[in-house]
SELO-71752 format. One record per residue (C-alpha): residue number from 1; x, y, z. Coordinates in Angstrom, 2 decimals, decimal comma. Example, Ala and Ser with C-alpha at 12.3 -4.5 7.8 and 13.67 -1.06 7.14 Angstrom:
<nodes>
n | u | v | w
1 | 12,30 | -4,50 | 7,80
2 | 13,67 | -1,06 | 7,14
</nodes>
This chain:
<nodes>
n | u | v | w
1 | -26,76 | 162,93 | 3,28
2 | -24,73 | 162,59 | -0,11
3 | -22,51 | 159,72 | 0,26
4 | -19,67 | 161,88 | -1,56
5 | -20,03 | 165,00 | 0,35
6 | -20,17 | 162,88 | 3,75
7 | -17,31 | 160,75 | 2,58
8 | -15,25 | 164,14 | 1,98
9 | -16,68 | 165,79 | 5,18
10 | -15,96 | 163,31 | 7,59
11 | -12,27 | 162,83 | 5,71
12 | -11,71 | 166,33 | 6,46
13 | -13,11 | 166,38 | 10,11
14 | -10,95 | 163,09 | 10,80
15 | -7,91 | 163,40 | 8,64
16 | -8,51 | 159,69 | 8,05
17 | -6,63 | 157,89 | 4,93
18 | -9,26 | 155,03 | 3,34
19 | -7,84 | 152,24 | 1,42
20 | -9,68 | 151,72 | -1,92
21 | -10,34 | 148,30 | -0,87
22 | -12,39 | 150,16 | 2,41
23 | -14,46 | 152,85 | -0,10
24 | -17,11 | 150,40 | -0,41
25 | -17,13 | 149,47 | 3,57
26 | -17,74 | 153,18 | 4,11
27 | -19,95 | 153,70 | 1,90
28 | -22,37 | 150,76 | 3,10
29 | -22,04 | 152,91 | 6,65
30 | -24,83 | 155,48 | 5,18
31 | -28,14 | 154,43 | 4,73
32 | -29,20 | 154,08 | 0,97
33 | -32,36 | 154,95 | -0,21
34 | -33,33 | 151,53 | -1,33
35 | -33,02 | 149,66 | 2,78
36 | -34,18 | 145,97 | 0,36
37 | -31,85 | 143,52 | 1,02
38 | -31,22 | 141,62 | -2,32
39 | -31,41 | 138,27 | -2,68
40 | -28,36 | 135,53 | -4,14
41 | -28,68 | 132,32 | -5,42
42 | -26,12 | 130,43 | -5,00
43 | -25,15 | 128,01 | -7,79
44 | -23,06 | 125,33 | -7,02
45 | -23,26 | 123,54 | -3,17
46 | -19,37 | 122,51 | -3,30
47 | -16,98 | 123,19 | -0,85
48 | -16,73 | 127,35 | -1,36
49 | -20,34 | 127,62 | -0,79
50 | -21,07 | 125,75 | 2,04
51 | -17,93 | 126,73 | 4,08
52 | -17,23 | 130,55 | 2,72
53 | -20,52 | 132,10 | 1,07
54 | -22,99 | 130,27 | 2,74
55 | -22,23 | 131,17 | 6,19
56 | -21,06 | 134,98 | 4,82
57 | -24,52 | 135,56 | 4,06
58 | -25,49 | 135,59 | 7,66
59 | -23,37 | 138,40 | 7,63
60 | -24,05 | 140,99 | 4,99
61 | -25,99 | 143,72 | 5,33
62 | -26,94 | 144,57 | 2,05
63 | -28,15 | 140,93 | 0,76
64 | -29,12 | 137,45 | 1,99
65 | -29,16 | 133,70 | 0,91
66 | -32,96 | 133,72 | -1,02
67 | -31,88 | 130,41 | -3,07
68 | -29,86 | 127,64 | -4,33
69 | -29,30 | 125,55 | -7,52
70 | -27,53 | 122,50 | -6,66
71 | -27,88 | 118,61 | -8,81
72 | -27,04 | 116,57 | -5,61
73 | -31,18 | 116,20 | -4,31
74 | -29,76 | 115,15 | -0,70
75 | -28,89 | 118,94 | -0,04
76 | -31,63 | 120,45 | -0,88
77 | -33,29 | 119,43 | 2,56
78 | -30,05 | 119,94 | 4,45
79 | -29,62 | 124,16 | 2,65
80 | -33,39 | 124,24 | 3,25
81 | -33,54 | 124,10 | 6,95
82 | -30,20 | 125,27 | 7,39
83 | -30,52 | 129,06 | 5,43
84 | -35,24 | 129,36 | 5,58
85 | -34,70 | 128,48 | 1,87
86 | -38,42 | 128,31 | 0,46
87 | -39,04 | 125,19 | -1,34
88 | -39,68 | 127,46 | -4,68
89 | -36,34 | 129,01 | -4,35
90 | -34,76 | 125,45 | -4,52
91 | -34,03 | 124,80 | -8,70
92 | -31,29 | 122,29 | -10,26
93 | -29,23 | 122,48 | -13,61
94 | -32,65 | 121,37 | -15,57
95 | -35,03 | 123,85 | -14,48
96 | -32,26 | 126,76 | -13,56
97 | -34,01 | 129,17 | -16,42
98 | -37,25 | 129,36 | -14,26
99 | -35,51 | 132,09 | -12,05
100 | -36,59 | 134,69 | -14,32
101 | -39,95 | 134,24 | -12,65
102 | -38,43 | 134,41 | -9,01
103 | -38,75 | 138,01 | -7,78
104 | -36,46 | 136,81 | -4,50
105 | -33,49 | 136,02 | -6,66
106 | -31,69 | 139,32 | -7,62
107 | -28,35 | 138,05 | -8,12
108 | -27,29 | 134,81 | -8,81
109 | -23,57 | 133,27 | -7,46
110 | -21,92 | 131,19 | -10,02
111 | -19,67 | 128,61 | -8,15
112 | -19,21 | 126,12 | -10,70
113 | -16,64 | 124,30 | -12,56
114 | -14,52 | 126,85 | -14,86
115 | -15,52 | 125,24 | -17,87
116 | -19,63 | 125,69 | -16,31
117 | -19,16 | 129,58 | -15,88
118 | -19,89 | 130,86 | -19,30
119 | -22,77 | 128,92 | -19,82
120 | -24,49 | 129,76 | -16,58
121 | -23,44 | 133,53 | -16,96
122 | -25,55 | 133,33 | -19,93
123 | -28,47 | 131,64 | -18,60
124 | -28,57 | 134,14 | -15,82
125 | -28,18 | 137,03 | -17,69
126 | -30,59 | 135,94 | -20,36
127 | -33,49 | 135,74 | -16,52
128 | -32,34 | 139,08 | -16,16
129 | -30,36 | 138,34 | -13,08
130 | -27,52 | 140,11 | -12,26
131 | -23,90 | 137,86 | -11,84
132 | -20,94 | 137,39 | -9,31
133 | -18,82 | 134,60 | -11,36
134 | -16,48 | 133,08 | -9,39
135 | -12,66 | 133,44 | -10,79
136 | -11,37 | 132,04 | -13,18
137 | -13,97 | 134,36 | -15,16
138 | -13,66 | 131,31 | -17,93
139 | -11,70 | 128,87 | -19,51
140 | -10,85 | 131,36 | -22,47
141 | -11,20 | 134,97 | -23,31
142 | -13,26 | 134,41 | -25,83
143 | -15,69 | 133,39 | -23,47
144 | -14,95 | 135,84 | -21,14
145 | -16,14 | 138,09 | -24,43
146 | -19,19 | 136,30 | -25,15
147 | -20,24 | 136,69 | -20,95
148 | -19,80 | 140,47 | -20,92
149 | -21,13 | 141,07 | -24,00
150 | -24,56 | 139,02 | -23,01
151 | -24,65 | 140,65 | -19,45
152 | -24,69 | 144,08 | -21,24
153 | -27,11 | 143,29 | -23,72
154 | -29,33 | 142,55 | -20,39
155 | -28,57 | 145,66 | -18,83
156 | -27,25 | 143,69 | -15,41
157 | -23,78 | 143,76 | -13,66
158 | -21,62 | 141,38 | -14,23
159 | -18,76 | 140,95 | -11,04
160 | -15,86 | 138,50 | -10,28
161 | -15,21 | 136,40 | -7,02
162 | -12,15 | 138,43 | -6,48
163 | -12,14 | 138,97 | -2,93
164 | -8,92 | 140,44 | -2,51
165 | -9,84 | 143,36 | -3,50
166 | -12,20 | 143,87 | -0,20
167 | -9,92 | 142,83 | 1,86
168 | -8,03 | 145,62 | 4,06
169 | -4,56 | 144,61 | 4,37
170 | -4,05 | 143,13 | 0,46
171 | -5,26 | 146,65 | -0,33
172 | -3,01 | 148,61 | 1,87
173 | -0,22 | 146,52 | 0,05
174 | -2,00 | 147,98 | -2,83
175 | -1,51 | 151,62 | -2,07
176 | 2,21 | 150,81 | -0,45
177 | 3,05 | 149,83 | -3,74
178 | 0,80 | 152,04 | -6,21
179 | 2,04 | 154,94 | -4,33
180 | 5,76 | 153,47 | -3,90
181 | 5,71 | 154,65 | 0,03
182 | 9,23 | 152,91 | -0,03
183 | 10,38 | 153,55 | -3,67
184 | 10,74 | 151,36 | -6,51
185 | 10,38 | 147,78 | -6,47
186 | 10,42 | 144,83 | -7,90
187 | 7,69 | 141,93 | -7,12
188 | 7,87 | 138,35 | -5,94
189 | 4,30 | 136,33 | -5,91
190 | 3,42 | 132,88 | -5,32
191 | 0,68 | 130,07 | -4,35
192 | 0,67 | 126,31 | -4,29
193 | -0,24 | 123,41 | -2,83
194 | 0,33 | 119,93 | -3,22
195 | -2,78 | 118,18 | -5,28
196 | -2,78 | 114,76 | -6,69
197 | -6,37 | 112,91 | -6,24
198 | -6,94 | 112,20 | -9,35
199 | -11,02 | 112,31 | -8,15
200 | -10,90 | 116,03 | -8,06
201 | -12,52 | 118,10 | -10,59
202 | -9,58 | 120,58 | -10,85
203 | -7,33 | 117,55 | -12,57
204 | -9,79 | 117,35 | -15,23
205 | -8,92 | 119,54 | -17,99
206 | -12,31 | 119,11 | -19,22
207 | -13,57 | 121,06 | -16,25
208 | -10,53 | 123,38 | -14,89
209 | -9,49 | 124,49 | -18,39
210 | -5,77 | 123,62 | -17,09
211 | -3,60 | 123,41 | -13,68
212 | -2,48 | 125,71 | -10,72
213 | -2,39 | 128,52 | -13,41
214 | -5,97 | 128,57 | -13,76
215 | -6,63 | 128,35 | -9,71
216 | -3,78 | 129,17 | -7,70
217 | -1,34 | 131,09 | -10,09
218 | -4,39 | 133,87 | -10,86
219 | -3,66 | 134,93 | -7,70
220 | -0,35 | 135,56 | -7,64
221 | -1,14 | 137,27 | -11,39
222 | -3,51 | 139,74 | -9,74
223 | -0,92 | 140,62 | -6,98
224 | 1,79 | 141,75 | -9,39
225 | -1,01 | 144,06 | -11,22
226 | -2,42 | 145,43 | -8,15
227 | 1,20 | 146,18 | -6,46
228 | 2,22 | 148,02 | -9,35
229 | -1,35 | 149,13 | -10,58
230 | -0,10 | 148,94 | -13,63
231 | -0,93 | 146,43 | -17,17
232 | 2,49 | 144,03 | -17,83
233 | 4,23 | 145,29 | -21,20
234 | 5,56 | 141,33 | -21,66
235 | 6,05 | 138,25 | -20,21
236 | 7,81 | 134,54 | -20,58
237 | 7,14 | 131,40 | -18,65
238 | 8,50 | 127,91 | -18,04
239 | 6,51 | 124,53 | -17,71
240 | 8,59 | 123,60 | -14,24
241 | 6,59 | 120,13 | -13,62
242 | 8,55 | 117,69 | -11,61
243 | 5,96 | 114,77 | -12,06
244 | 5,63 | 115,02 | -16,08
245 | 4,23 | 111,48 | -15,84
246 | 0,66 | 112,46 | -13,79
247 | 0,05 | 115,89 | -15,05
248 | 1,09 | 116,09 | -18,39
249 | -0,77 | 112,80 | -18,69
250 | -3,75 | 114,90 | -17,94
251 | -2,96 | 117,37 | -20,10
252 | -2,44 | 120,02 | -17,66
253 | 0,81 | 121,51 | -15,98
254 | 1,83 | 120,68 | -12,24
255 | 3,90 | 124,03 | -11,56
256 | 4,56 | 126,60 | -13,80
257 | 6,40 | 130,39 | -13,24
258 | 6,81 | 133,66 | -15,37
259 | 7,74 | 136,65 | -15,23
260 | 5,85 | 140,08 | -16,15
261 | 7,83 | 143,69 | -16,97
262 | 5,98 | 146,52 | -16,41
263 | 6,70 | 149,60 | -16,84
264 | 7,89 | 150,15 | -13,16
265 | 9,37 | 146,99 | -12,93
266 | 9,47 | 143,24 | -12,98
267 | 7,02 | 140,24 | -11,62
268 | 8,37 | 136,68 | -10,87
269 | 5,76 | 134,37 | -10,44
270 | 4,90 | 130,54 | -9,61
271 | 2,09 | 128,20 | -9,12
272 | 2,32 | 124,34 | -8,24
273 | 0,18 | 121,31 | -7,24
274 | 3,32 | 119,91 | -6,53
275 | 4,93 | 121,59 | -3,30
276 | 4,21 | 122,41 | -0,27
277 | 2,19 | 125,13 | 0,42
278 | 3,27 | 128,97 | -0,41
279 | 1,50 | 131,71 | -0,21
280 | 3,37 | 135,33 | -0,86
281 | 3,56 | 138,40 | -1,95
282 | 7,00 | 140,03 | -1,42
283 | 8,28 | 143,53 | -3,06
284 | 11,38 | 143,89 | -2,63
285 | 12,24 | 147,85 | -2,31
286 | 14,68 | 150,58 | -2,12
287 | 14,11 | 150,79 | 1,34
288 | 13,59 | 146,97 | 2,43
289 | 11,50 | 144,17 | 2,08
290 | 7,38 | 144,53 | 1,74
291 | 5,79 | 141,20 | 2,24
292 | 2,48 | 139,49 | 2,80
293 | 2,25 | 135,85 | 3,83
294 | 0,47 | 134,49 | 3,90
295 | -1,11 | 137,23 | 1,59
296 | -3,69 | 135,02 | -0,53
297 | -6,26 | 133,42 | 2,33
298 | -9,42 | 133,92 | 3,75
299 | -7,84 | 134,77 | 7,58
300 | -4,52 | 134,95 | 9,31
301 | -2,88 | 137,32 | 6,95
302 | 0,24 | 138,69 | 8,17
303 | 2,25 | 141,71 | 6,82
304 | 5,37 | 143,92 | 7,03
305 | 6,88 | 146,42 | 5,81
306 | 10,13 | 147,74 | 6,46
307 | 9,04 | 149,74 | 9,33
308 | 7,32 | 146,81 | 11,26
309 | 4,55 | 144,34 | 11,41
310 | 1,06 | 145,78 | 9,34
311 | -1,55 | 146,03 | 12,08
312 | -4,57 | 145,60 | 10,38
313 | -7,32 | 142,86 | 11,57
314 | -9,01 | 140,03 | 9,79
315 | -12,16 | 140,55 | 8,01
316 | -14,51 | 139,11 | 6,26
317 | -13,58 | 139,31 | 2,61
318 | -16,88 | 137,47 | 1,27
319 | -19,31 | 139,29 | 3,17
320 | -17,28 | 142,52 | 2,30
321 | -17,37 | 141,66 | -1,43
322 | -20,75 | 140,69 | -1,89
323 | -22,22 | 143,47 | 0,20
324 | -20,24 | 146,15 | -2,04
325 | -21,61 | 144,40 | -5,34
326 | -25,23 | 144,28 | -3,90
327 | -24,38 | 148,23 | -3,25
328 | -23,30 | 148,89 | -6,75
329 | -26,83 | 147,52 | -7,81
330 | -28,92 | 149,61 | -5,55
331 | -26,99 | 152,33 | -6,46
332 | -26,39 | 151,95 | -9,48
333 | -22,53 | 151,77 | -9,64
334 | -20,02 | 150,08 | -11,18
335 | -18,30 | 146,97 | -9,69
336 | -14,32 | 147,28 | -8,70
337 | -13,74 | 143,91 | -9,97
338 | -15,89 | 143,74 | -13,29
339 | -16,12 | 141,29 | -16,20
340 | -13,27 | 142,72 | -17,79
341 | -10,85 | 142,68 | -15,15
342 | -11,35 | 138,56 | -15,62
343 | -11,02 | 138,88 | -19,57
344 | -7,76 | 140,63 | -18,43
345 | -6,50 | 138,17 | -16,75
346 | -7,50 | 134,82 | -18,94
347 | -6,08 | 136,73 | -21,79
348 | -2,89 | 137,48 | -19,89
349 | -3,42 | 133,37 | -18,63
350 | -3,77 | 132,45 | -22,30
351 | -0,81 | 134,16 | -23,21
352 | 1,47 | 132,62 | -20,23
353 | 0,61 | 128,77 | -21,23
354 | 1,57 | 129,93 | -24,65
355 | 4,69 | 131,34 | -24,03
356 | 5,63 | 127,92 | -21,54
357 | 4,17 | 125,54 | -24,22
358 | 6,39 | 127,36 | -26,95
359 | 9,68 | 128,30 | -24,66
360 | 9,92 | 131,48 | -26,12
361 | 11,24 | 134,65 | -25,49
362 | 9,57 | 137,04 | -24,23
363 | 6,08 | 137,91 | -25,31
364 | 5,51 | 141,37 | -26,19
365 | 1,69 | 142,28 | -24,68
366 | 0,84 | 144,98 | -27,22
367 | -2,50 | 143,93 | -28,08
368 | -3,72 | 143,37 | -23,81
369 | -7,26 | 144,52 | -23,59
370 | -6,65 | 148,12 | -21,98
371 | -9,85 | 147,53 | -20,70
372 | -9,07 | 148,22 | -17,00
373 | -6,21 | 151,17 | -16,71
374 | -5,61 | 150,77 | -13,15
375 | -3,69 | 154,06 | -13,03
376 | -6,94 | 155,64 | -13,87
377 | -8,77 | 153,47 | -11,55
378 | -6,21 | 154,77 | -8,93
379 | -6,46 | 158,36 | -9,70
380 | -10,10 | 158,53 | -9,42
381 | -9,89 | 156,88 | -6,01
382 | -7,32 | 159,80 | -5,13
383 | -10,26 | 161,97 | -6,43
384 | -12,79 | 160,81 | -4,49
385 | -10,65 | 160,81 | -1,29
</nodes>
């Protein structure tokens, strides 16, 4: 059957409301026409791939772990045996380019360094691969330009590690606050952690293209657009680092907050490698408080609204997101979180360190790239439901 006819059928028969973040769940409940599982390659054997993706991909339904690219040769064995990795399907950073003569790698996983993600876009593009880039999308949105322009030109799909968007409770917050279920509000969004080895990649500026902002804080950016599904009209922000002496050292910030106005309202946000941990999302309403915290990791999510505690269970958000971007392959669709959605946000990221670097007033956002309207994006969800 149709998957839009059956999607509207059973909708009817079961006077079910989806979440947007649950269309693509759905839709990988009818069998498509293509039953091939695709294949990844993941690139980069770090942390996020061994403990999030990796195991994930024993999970999908849609695609499977067919290779890896790693520079560390001790792995290789280890991933091998581990995942049924063929020992042609195992490349490093030298002879990466020979995957346009793999027929098992379909999509390739960037989970690099931010400062290795254009480059390997490229390259993967260029083998006719199609790309999931983990976020940031780049270390600038020029970049982020040069990356969707080159997976165009190659006629594949480029996609963003935003997860968020596939899981089921950050996207009923969505619709609470798209749809203003309790009336106008105002948004509160945070993450942070304390981070100081100077050992780690993400205190290189050379690598992480800056602090928190560039890991942590793009989460709390993303909430404020998704609650109010709308682009920010400006924004100001404030350097707030308490240990000047280690991070501006570095080059990089240790905390940092702004503040977005929209056109429904306003968005405080903050970031730190300083404090202890936060993690929130709270809209503050006409008729209460709507919160999420922690709203930003991969389990134990907990909501309310001011009717209650948010029911909704624990997923998997990786498995959910890569299974819905091997779907938009086979069929031919686009992805929910595309390459421009990250050009969005590093040219919103750009313009916060220049607004904390210069202490200025607000920034007017006149020239944003309007290249994701997510009141469109929300209408046509309204359409197909």
């Amino acid at each position: 059957m149709n998957r839009r006819p059956f999607i509207k059928k059973l909708l009817a028969t079961s006077g079910a409301t989806l979440l947007a973040s649950n269309i693509s769940m759905l839709y990988s409940c009818v069998a498509s026409e293509n039953n091939k599982k695709l294949g990844i390659a993941l690139v980069g054997l770090g942390y996020y791939s061994k403990n999030q993706l990796a195991p994930s991909l024993l999970e999908t339904k849609h695609c499977y772990l067919s290779a890896i690219v790693t520079g560390t040769k001790e792995k290789e064995a280890v991933w091998a045996e581990k995942y049924n990795i063929k020992k042609e399907n195992i490349y490093n950073y030298q002879n990466f380019d020979d995957i346009i003569n793999n027929d098992d790698i379909d999509i390739v996983y960037i989970v690099l360094p931010n400062s290795m993600h254009a480059e390997y876009t490229l390259r993967a593009a260029k083998a006719g691969k199609h790309v999931i880039c983990e976020k940031p999308m780049a270390t600038s949105a020029a970049d982020c330009r040069k990356m969707i322009a080159a997976c165009n030109a190659a006629n594949v799909i480029l996609s963003i590690g935003y997860r968020l968007h596939f899981d089921p409770l950050n996207g009923y917050m969505m619709e609470l606050g798209q749809n203003k279920i309790f009336g106008d509000l105002n948004i509160e969004s945070g993450f942070g952690f304390s981070l100081k080895d100077p050992s780690k990649w993400r205190l290189q500026k050379s690598l992480s293209g800056g602090g928190p902002l560039m890991d942590l804080g793009i989460y709390a950016l993303q909430a404020a657009i998704y609650m109010f599904g709308e682009l920010p009209l400006s924004l100001w922000a404030k350097d707030t680092t308490i240990d000047k002496d280690f991070f501006h050292e570095k080059d990089i910030e240790g905390s940092l907050e702004w503040e977005m106005t929209f056109p429904s309202g306003k968005a405080l946000c903050k970031t730190t490698y300083e404090e202890g941990l936060y993690n929130y999302i709270i809209a503050n309403t006409q008729k209460g408080e709507l919160k999420l915290a922690p709203s930003f990791l991969y389990d134990g999510l907990k909501g309310q609204t001011p009717e209650g505690k948010i029911n909704i269970k624990d997923v998997n958000q990786q498995a959910l997101q890569m299974d819905a971007f091997a779907l938009n392959i086979i069929d031919d669709t686009k992805s929910s979180v595309p390459g421009e959605m990250g050009l969005r946000d590093l040219y919103l990221i750009e313009k916060i360190y220049e607004s904390a670097s210069n202490n200025s007033k607000p920034m007017e956002l006149d020239d944003i790239p309007n290249i994701l309207d997510l009141r469109k994006t929300k209408k046509q969800t309204n359409e197909i439901l």
